[in-house]
PyMOL commands that place a pseudoatom at each C-alpha (Angstrom):
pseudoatom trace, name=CA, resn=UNK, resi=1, chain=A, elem=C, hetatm=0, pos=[-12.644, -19.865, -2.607]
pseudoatom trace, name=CA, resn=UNK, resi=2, chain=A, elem=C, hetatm=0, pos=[-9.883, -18.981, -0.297]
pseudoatom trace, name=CA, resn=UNK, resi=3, chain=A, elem=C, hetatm=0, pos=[-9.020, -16.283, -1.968]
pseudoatom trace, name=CA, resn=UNK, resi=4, chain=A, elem=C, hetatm=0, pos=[-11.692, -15.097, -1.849]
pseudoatom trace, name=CA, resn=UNK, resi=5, chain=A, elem=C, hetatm=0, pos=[-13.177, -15.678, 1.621]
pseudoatom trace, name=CA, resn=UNK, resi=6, chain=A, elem=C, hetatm=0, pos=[-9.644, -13.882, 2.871]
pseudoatom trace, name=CA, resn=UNK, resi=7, chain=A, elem=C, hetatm=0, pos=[-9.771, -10.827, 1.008]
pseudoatom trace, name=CA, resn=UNK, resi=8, chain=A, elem=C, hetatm=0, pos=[-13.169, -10.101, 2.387]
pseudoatom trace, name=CA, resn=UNK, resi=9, chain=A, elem=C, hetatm=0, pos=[-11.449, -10.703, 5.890]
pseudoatom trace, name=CA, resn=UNK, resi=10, chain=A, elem=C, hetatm=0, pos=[-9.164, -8.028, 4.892]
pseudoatom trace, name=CA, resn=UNK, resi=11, chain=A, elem=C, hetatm=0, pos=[-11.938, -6.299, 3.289]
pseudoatom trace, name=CA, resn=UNK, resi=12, chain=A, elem=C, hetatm=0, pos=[-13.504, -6.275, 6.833]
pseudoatom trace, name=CA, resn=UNK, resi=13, chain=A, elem=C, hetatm=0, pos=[-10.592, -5.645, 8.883]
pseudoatom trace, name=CA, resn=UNK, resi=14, chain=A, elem=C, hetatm=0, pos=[-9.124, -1.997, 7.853]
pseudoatom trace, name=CA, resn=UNK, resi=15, chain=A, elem=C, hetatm=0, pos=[-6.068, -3.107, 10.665]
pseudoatom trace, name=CA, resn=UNK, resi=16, chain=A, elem=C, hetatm=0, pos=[-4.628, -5.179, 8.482]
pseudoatom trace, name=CA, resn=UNK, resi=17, chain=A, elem=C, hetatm=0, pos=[-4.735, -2.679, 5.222]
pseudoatom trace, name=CA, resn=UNK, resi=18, chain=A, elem=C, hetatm=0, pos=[-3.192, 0.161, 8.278]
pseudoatom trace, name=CA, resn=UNK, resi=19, chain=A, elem=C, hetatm=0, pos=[-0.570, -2.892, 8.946]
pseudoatom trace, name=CA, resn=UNK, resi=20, chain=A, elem=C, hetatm=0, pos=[0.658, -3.235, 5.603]
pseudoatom trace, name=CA, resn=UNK, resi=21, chain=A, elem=C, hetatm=0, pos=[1.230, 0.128, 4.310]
pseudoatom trace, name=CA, resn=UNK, resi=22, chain=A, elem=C, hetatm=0, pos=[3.318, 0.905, 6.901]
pseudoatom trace, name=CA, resn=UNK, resi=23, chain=A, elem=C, hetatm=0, pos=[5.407, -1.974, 6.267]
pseudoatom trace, name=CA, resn=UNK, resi=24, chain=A, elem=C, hetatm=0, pos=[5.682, -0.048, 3.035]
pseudoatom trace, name=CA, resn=UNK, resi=25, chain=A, elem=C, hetatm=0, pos=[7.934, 1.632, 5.257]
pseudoatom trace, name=CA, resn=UNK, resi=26, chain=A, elem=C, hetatm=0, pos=[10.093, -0.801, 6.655]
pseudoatom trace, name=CA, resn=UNK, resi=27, chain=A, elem=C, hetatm=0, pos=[14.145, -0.964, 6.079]
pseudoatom trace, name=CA, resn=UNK, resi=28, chain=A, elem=C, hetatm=0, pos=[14.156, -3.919, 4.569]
pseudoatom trace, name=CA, resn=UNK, resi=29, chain=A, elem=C, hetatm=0, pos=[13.167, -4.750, 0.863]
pseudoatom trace, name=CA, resn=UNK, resi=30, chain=A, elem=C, hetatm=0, pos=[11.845, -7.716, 0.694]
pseudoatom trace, name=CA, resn=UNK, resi=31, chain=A, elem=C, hetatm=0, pos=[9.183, -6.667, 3.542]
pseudoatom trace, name=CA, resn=UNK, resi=32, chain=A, elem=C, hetatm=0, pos=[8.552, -3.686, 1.605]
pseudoatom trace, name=CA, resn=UNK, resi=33, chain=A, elem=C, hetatm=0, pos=[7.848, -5.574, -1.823]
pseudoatom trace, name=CA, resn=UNK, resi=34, chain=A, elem=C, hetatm=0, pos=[5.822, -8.195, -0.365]
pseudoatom trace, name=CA, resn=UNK, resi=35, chain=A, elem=C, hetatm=0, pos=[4.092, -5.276, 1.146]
pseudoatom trace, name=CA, resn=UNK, resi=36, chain=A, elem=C, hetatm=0, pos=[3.629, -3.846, -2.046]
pseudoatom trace, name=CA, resn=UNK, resi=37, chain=A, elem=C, hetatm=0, pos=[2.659, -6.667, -3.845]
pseudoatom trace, name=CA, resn=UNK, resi=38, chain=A, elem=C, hetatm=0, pos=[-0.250, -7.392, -1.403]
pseudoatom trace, name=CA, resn=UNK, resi=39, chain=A, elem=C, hetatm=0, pos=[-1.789, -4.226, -1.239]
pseudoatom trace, name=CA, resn=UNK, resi=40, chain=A, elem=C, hetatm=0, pos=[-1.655, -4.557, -5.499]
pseudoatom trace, name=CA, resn=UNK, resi=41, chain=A, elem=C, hetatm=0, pos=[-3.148, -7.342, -5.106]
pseudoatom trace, name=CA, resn=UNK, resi=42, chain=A, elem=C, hetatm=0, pos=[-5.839, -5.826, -2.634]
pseudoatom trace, name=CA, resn=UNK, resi=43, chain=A, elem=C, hetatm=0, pos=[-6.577, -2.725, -4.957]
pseudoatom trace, name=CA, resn=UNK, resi=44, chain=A, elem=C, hetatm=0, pos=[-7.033, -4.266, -8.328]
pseudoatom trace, name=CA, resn=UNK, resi=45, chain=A, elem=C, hetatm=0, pos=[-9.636, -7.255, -6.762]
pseudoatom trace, name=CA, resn=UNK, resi=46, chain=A, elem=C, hetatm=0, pos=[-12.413, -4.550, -6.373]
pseudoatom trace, name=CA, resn=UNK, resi=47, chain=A, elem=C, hetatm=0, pos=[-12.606, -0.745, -7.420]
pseudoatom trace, name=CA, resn=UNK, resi=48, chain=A, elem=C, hetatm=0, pos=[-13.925, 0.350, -3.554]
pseudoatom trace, name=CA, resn=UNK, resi=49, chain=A, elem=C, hetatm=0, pos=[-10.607, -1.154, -2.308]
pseudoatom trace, name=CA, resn=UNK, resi=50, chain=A, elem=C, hetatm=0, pos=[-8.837, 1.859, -3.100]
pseudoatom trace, name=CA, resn=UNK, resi=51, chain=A, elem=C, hetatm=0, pos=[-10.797, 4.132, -1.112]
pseudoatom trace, name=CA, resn=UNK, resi=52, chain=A, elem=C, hetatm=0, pos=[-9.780, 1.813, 2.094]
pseudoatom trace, name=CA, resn=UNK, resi=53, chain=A, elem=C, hetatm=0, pos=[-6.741, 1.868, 1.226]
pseudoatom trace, name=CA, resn=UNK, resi=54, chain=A, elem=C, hetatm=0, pos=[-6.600, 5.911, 0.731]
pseudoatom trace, name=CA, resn=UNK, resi=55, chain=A, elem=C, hetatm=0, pos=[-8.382, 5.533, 4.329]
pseudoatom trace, name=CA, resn=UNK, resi=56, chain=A, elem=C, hetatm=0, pos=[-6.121, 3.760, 6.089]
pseudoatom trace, name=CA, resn=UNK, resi=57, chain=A, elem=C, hetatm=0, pos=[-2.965, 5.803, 4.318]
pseudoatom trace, name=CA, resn=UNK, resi=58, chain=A, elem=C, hetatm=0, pos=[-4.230, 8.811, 6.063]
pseudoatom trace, name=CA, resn=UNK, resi=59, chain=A, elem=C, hetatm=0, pos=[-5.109, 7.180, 9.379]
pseudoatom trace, name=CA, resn=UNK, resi=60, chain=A, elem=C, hetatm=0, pos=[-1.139, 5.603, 9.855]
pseudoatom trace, name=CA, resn=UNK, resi=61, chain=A, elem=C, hetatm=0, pos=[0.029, 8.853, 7.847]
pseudoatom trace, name=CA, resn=UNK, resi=62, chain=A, elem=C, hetatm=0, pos=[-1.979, 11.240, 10.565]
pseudoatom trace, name=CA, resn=UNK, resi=63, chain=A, elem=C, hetatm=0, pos=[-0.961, 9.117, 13.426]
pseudoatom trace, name=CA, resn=UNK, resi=64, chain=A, elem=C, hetatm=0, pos=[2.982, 9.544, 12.488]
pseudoatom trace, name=CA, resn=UNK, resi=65, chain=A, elem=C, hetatm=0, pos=[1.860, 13.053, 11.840]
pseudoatom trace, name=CA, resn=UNK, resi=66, chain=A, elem=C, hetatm=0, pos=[3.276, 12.844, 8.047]
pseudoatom trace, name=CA, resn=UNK, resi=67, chain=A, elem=C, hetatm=0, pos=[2.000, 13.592, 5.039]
pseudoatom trace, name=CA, resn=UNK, resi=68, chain=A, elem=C, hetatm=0, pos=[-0.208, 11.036, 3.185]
pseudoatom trace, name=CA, resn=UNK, resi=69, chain=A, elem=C, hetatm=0, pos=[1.427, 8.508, 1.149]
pseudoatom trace, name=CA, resn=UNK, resi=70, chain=A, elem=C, hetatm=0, pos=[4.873, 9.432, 2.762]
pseudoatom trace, name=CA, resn=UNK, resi=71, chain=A, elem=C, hetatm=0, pos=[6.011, 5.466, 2.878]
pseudoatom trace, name=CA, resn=UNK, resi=72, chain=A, elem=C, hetatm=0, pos=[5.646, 5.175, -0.766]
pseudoatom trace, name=CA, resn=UNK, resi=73, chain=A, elem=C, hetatm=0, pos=[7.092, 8.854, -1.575]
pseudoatom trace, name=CA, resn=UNK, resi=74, chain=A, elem=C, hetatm=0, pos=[10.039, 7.869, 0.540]
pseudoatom trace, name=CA, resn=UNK, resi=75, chain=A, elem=C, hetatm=0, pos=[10.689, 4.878, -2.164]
pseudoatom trace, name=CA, resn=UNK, resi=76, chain=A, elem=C, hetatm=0, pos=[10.084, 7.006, -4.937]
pseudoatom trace, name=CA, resn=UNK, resi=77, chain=A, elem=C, hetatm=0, pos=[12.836, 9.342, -3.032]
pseudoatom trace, name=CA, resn=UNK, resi=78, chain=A, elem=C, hetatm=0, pos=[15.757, 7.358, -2.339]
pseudoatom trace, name=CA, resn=UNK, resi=79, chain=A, elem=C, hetatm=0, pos=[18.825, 7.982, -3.682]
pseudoatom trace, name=CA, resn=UNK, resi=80, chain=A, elem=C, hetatm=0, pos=[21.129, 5.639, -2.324]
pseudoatom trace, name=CA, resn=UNK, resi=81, chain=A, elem=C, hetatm=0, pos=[20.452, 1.680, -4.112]
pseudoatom trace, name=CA, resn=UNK, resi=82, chain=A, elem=C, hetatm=0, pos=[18.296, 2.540, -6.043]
pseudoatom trace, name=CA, resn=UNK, resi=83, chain=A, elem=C, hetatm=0, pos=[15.620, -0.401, -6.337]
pseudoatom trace, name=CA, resn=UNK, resi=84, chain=A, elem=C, hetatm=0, pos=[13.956, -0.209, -9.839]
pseudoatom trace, name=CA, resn=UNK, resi=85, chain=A, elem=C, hetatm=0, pos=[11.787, -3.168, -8.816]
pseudoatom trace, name=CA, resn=UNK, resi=86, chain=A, elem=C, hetatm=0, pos=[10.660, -1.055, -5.741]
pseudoatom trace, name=CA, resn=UNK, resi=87, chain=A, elem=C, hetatm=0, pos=[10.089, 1.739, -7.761]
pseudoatom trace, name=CA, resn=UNK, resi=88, chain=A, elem=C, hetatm=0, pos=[7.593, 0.153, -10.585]
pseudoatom trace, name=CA, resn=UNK, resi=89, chain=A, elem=C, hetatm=0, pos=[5.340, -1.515, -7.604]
pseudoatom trace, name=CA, resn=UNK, resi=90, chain=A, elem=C, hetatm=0, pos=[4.949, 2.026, -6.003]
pseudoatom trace, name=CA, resn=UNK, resi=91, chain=A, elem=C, hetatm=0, pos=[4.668, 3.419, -8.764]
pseudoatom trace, name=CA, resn=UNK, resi=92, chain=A, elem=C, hetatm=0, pos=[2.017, 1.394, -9.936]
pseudoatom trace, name=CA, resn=UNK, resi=93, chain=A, elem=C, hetatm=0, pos=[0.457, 0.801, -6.391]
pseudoatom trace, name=CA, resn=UNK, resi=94, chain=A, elem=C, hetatm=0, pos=[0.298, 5.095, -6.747]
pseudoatom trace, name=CA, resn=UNK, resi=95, chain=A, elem=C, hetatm=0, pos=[-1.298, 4.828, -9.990]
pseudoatom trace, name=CA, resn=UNK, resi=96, chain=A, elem=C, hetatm=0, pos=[-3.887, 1.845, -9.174]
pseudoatom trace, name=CA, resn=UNK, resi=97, chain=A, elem=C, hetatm=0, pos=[-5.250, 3.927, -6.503]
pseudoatom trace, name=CA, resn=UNK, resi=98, chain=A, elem=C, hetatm=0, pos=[-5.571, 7.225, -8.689]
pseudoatom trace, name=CA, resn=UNK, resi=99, chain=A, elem=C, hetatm=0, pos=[-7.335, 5.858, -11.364]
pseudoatom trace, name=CA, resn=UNK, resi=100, chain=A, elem=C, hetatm=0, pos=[-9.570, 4.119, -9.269]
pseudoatom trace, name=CA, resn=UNK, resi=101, chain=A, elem=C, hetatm=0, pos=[-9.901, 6.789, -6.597]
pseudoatom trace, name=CA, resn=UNK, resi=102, chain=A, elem=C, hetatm=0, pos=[-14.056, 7.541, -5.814]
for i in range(1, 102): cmd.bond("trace and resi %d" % i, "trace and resi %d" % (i + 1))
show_as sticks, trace
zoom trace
């Protein structure tokens, strides 16, 4: 029931969602795969997720004046270190979001 009752808190509270993908952007990989991880886990527990989560992508995006989905392109980007566990969650974070885009 947790679970529950604190996903519609995030549900409710598009701050959070906003907070999150831009630690998509942080330097440091851990932050950015937990990052990852919970917004997976916040797309794939109900379809209309993804459209808050394409929402608040383009509010941090616009406010850094960048394009949309630049934290996760920047991933998909690097060339140095290459992280392939990085790489799958954006990849599949990308992908989530597509196919369950309105």
């Amino acid at each position: 029931m947790l679970y529950v009752d604190g996903m519609n808190g995030v549900i409710s509270h598009p701050e959070t969602i906003q907070w999150l993908y831009t630690l998509v952007g942080s330097k440091f990989r851990l932050v950015v795969k937990t990052a990852l991880k919970l917004l997976l886990v916040f797309v794939e527990y109900s379809e209309s997720n993804a459209a808050l989560l394409i929402q608040a992508i383009a509010s941090v995006d616009t406010k850094r004046d960048c394009k949309p989905w630049s934290n996760a392109m920047e991933i998909l980007h690097e060339k140095d270190g290459v992280d392939t566990e990085l790489l799958v969650y954006a990849m599949t974070l990308i992908n989530k979001v597509s196919q369950r885009r309105p």
